[in-house]
C-alpha positions as semicolon CSV with decimal commas, in nm:
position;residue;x (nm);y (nm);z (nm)
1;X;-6,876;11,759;-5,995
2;X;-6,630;11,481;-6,204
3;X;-6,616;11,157;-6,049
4;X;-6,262;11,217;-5,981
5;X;-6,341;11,472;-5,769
6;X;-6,590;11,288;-5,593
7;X;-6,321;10,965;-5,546
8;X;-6,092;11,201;-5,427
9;X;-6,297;11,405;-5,162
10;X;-6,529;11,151;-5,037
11;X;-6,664;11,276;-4,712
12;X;-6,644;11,634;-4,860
13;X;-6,791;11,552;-5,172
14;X;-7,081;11,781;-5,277
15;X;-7,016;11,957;-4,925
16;X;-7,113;12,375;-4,989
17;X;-7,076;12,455;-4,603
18;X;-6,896;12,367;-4,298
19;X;-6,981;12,411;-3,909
20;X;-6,687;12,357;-3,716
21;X;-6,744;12,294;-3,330
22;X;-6,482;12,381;-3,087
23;X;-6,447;12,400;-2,724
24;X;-6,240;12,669;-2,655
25;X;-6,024;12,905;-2,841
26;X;-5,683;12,722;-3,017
27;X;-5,885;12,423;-3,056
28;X;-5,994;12,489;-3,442
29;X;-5,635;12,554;-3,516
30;X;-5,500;12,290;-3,316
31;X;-5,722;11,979;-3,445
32;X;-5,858;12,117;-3,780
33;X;-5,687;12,393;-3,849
34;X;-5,495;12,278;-4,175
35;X;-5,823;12,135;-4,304
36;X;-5,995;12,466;-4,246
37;X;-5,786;12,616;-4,414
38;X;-5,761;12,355;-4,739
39;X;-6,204;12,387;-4,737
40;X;-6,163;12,789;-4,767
41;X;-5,925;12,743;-5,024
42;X;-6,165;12,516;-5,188
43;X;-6,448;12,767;-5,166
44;X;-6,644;12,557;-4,980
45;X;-6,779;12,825;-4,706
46;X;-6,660;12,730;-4,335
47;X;-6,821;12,852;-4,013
48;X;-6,643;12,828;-3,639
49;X;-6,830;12,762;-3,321
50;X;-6,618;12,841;-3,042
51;X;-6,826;12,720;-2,656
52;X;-6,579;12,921;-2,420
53;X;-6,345;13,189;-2,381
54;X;-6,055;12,910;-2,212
55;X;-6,055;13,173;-1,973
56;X;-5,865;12,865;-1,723
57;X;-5,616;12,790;-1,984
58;X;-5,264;12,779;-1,815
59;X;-5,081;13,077;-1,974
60;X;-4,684;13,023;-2,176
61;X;-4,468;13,166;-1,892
62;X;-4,341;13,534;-1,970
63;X;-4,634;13,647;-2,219
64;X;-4,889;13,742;-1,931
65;X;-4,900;13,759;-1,555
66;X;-4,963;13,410;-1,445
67;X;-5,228;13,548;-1,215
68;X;-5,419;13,744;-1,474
69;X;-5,806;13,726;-1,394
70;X;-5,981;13,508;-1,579
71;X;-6,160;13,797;-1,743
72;X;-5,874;13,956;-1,897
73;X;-5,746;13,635;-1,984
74;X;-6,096;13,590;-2,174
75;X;-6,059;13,904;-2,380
76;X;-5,733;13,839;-2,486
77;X;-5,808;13,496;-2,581
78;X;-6,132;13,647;-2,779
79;X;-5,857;13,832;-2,977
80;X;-5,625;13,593;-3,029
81;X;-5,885;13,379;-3,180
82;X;-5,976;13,669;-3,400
83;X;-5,677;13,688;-3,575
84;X;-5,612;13,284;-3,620
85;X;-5,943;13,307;-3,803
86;X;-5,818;13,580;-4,031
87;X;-5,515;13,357;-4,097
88;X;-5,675;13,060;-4,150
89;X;-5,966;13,257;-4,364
90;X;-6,235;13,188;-4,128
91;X;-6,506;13,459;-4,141
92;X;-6,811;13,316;-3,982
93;X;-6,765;13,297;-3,634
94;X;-6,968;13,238;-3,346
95;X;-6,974;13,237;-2,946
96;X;-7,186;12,956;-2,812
97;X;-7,481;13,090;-2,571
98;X;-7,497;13,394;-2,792
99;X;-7,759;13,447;-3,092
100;X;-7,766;13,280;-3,329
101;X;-7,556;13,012;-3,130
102;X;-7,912;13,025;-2,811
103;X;-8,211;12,880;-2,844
104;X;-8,465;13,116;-2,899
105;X;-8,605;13,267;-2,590
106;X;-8,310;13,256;-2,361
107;X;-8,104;13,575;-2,300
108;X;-7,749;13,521;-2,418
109;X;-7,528;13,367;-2,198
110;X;-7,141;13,301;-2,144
111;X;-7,056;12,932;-2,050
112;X;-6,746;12,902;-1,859
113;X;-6,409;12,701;-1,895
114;X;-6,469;12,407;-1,698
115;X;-6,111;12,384;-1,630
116;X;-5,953;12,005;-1,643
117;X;-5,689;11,791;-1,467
118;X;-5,410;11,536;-1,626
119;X;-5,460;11,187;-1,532
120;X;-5,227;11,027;-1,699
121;X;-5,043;11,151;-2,022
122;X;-5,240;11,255;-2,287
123;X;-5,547;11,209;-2,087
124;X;-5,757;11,477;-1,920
125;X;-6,053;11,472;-1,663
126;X;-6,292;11,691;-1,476
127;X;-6,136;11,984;-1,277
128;X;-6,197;11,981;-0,878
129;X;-6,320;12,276;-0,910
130;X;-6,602;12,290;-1,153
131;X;-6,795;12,651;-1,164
132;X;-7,190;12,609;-1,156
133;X;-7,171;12,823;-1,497
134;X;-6,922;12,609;-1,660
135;X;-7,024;12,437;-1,993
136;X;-6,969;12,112;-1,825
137;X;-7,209;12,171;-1,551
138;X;-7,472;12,346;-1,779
139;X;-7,772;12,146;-1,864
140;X;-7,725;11,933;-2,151
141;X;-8,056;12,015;-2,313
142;X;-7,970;12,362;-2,321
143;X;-7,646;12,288;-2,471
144;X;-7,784;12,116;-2,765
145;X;-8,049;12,352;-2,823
146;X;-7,798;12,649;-2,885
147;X;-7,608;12,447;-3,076
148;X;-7,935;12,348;-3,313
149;X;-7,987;12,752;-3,306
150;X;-7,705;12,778;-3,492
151;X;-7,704;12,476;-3,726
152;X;-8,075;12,606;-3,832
153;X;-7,988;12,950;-3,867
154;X;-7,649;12,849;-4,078
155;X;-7,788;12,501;-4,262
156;X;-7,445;12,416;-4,288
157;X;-7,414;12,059;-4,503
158;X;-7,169;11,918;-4,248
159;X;-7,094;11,988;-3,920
160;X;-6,731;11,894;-3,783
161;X;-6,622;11,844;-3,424
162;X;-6,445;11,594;-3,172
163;X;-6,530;11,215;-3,094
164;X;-6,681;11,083;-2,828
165;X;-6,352;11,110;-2,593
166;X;-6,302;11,471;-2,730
167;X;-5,980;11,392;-2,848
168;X;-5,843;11,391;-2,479
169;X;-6,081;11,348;-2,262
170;X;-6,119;11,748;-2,190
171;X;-6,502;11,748;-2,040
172;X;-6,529;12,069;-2,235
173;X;-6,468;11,863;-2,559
174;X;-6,676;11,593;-2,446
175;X;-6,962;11,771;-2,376
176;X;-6,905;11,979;-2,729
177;X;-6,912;11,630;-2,894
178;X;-7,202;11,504;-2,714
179;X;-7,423;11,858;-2,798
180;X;-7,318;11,822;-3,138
181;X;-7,442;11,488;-3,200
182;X;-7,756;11,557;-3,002
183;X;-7,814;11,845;-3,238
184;X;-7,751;11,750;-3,503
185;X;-8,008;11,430;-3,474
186;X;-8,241;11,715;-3,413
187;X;-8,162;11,885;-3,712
188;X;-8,127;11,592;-3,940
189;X;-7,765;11,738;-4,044
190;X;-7,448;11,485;-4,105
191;X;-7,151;11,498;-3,855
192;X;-6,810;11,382;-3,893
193;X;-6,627;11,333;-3,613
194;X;-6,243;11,424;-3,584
195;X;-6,022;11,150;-3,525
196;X;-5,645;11,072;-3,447
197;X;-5,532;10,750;-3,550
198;X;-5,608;10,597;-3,952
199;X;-5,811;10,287;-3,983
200;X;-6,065;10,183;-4,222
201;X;-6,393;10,384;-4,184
202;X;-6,176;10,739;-4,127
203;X;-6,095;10,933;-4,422
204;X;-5,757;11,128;-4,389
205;X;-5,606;11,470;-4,543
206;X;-5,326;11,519;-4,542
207;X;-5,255;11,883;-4,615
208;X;-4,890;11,983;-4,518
209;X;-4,916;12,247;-4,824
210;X;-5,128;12,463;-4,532
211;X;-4,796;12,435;-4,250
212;X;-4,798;12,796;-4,327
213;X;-5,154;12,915;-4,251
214;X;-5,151;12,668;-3,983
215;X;-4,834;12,785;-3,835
216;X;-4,949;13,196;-3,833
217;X;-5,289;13,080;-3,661
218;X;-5,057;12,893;-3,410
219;X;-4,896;13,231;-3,316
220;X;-5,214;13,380;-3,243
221;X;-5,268;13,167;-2,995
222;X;-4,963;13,298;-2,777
223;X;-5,091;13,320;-2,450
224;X;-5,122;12,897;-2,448
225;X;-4,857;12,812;-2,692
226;X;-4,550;12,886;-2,911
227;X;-4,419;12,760;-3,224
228;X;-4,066;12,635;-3,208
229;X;-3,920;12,507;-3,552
230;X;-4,136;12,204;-3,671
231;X;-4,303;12,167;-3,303
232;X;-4,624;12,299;-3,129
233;X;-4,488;12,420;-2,740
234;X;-4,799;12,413;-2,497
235;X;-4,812;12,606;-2,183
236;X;-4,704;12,281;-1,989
237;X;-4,464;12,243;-2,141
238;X;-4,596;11,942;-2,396
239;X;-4,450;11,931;-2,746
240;X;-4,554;11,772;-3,080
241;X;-4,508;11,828;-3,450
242;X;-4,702;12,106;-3,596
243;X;-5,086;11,913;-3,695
244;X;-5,094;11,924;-4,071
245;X;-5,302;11,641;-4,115
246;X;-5,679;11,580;-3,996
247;X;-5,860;11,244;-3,995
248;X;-6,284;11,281;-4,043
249;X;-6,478;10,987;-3,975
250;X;-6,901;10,993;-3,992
251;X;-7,023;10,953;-3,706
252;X;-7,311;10,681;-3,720
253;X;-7,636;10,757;-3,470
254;X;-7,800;10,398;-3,490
C-alpha cells in the first residue's frame, strides 16, 4: 500500500475486514451507513452484527397498524434490514444470540428490544418497562461472549460500533458498546468507536458521493422512517439531514 494511501486512510489503513456492531435494525444505515458503503466499494470485506429485531420501534404512521405485535413487527423489520444490506452491499450478516454470533454451548437465543424513553432531546434512557429477555437486562457476560463468538469465527481486523453513550443514550446501544469493547479485549481485536462531533483524536469521512446508496437503504427501513428531500423523517416525527458523513475514533482500553 503507497504512503499516500496510508496518509489518506489512516484508521483504515491496511484494514482487510470490517465487523460492524449494531443494536437494532436501521442503525448500520443510520450511523455508518455511507461508510459501509465507501469500505465495500473499497473491497475491503464488511460484516453486520445486528443484537435485536427493534421489535418496540414506534412505527411511521400509515405504513403498518400501530398495534402490530411485536412479532410481526420483528419479521418485517428482519426484511427490511435485508434489503438495506443489499443496497448498501452488505453480505455478511449476523443476528446476535445466534451461531456464530453465541458462545459455544448455549442454544441460540433472541434478545429483545429493550424499548427506551426521551429524556430530554436527543437523549434516551431505559424504558419502564424492561422485558427480563431484553438485551439490556441479559447478563453482560453472556453478551460479550456471543459477541467474541463472532469476532473469532470472522477475525475481522476492525470492529466498528457506538461510544460509550451509544450515540444517544439508547441502553440497547450502550450495552452493544460496552459488549463490544469487552470482547474485543478478549479477543485482542482493535475497535473504533463511532462518533458525532470532529475534534482531534477522531478521524472523519466524509463520503456524500454514497447519498445514493445511503438514501435506498433509508427506504428500507420504512416502517421507522421516510426520506423526504435532503432529510431523514423518524417515526416521531424527528428530522435531520440525510448522514453522509461518519466520524471513527479508536477507542483506547488503558
Amino acid at each position: 500500500m503507497s504512503p499516500e494511501r496510508r496518509r489518506r486512510d489512516g484508521i483504515l489503513a491496511d484494514i482487510e475486514s470490517v465487523l460492524f456492531v449494531h443494536a437494532h435494525p436501521d442503525d448500520e444505515t443510520l450511523a455508518t451507513g455511507a461508510l459501509i458503503a465507501e469500505l465495500v466499494s473499497r473491497g475491503i470485506i464488511v460484516s453486520l452484527l445486528t443484537a435485536t429485531r427493534g421489535e418496540r420501534g414506534e412505527i411511521v404512521e400509515g405504513v403498518l397498524r400501530a398495534d402490530t405485535d411485536p412479532e410481526t413487527l420483528s419479521r418485517i423489520r428482519e426484511q427490511e434490514l435485508r434489503s438495506a444490506c443489499l443496497a448498501l452491499g452488505i453480505t455478511q450478516h449476523f443476528w446476535l444470540g445466534q451461531a456464530p454470533a453465541r458462545a459455544e454451548g448455549l442454544p441460540d437465543t433472541l434478545y429483545a428490544d429493550s424499548g427506551m424513553l426521551w429524556i430530554r432531546e436527543g437523549l434516551a434512557g431505559p424504558a419502564a418497562d424492561v422485558s427480563s429477555d431484553a438485551l439490556a437486562t441479559a447478563p453482560m457476560a453472556t453478551v460479550t461472549a456471543d459477541v467474541a463468538a463472532l469476532i473469532s469465527s470472522a477475525r475481522p481486523s476492525l470492529v466498528v460500533s457506538y461510544d460509550a453513550a451509544g450515540g444517544y443514550g439508547h441502553p440497547d446501544h450502550v450495552r452493544v458498546h460496552e459488549a463490544s469493547v469487552a470482547a474485543c479485549a478478549l479477543t485482542s481485536t482493535p475497535y473504533a468507536e463511532v462518533v458525532a462531533e470532529r475534534g482531534s483524536d477522531v478521524e472523519w469521512f466524509d463520503l456524500e458521493h454514497r447519498l445514493p446508496q445511503v438514501v435506498t437503504a433509508l427506504r428500507s427501513h420504512a416502517t421507522q422512517l421516510s426520506v423526504d428531500g435532503d432529510d431523514v423523517v423518524h417515526s416521531g416525527g424527528q428530522r435531520h439531514a440525510i448522514p453522509t458523513s461518519t466520524g471513527l475514533r479508536m477507542f483506547n482500553r488503558a
